[in-house]
N, C-alpha and C positions, 0 to 999 in steps of 0.2 A: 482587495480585489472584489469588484462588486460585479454580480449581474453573470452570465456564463456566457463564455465566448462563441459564437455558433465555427467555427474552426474545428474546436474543440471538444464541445457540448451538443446533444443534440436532443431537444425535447422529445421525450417519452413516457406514454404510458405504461408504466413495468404493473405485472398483476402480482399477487402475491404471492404466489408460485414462483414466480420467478425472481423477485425477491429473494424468496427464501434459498433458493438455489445459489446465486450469488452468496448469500451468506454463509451456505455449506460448505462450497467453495471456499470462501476465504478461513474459515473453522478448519477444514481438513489440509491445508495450508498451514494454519499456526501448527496444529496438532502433529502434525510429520516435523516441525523442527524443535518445538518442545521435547517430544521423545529420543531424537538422534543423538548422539554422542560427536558426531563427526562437525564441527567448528562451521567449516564452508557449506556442509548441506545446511545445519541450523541458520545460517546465514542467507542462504536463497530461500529458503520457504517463509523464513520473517519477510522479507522481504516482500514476495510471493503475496503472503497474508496480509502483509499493509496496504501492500498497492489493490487488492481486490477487497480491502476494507473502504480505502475510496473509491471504489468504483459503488459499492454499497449505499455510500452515506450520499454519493451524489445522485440515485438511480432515484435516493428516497425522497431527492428533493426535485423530480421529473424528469432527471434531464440521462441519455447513454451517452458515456465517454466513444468521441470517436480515434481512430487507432490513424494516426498520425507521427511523423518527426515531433518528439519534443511532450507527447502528451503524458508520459508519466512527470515529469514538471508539472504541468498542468494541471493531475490530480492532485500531486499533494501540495501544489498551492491552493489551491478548495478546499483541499482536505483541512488545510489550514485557516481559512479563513472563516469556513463553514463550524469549526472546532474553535475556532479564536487563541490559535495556538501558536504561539512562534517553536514551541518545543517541536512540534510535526514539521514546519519550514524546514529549520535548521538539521534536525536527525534525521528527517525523509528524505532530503534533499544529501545529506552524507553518505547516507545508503545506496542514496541511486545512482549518485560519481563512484564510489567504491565499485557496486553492480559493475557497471559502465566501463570501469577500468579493467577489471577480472574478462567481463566478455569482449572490450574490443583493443586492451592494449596488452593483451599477453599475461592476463593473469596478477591476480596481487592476494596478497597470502592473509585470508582472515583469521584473526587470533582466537581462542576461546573465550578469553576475555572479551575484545569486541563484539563476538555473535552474541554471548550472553547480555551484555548492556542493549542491542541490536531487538533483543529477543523480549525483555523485560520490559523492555519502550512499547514494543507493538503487543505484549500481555493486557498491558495497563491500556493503549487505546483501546483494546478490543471490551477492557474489563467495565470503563466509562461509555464508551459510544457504541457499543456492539448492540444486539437484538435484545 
């Protein structure tokens, strides 16, 4: 994916202030599911924490995610292509069908195993591409 969708994308000048906000954001997000012990809360704040990790990485490349059908796709295909990662496609995109399934078909039961791998994937983004 080249170039950013204006659907999707919308050129912005972010200050650094607000930048950083966004990043605390996404920090205070890992860092509540790092601490929990509960499977499904670690599992939403990973989640939480990746997806406001691209909203980060793409803010830094000028552009505000706009809030749309379909736009967490969106990011973490950037997020993907921006990272040159098919690891991000492939696990972000697992997470956000699982998400998806939990909030809109009735729930589905995250294991402690799954959040941990969930959780250890979005460690390692944040540990590579974070501030």
């Amino acid at each position: 994916m080249t170039g950013f969708e204006t659907e999707f994308f919308q050129p912005f000048d972010f200050t650094q202030d607000q930048l950083e906000r966004h990043w605390h954001s996404a920090r205070r997000d890992l860092d509540i599911a790092v601490k929990t012990d509960i499977a499904e809360v670690r599992f939403k704040f990973a989640y939480e924490a990746f997806i406001k990790l691209g909203i980060v990485l793409i803010a830094k490349q000028g552009y505000k995610v706009r809030s749309r059908f379909g736009h967490h796709y969106k990011i973490i295909e950037k997020m993907g292509s921006l990272l040159e990662s098919e690891d991000v496609l492939i696990l972000g995109n697992k997470m956000r069908q699982e998400r998806n399934a939990d909030f809109y078909d009735g729930g589905v039961l995250i294991t402690d195993a799954d959040s941990g791998e969930y959780l250890e994937f979005v460690i390692n983004l944040f540990g590579r591409y974070g501030n």
